[in-house]
NUVOLUM-447017 format. One line per field, with one value per residue (C-alpha): residue in one letter; x, y, z. Coordinates in Angstrom, 1 decimal, decimal comma, padded with zeros to 4 digits. Last residue first. Layout:
% NUVOLUM-447017
aa: c(A;...)
px: c(X;...)
py: c(Y;...)
pz: c(Z;...)
//
This chain:
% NUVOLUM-447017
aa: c(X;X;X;X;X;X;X;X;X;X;X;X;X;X;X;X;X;X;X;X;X;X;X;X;X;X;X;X;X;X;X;X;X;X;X;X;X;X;X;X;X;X;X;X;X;X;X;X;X)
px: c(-033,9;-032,3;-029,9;-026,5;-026,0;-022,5;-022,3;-021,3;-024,3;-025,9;-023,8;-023,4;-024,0;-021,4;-018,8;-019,5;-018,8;-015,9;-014,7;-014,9;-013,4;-010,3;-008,8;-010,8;-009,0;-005,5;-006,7;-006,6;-009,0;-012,2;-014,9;-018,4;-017,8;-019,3;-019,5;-016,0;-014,8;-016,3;-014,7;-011,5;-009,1;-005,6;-003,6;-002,0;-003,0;-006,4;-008,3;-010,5;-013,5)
py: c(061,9;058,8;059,6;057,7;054,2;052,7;049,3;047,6;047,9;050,0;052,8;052,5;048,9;048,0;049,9;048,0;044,8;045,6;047,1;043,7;041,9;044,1;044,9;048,1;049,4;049,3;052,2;054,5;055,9;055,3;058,2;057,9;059,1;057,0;053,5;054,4;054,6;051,4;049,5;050,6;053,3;051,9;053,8;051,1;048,2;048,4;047,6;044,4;044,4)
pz: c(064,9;066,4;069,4;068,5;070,7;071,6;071,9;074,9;077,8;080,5;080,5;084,7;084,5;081,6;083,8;086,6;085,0;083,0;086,7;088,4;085,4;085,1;082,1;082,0;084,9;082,4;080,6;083,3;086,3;085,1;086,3;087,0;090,4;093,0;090,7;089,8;093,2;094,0;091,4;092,5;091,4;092,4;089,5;087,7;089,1;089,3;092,6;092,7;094,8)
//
């Protein structure tokens, strides 16, 4: 897995804590992809009432 960087989070790290490290992680294709997984896709939803 790629590591950013910036602050060395990895992929892995933010699968186990939910957590991005800095901006820069999200230029990273391995994190884009596990970030899309843990929120399950792009576009921000609002709860419908």
């Amino acid at each position: 897995m790629e590591v950013c960087p910036k602050c060395h989070t990895s992929a892995d790290e933010i699968l186990e804590t939910g957590f991005v490290g800095c901006e820069k992680c999200y230029d990273l294709p391995s994190i884009k992809e596990v970030v899309d997984k843990m929120y399950g896709g792009k576009r921000h939803k609002q709860n419908e009432k």
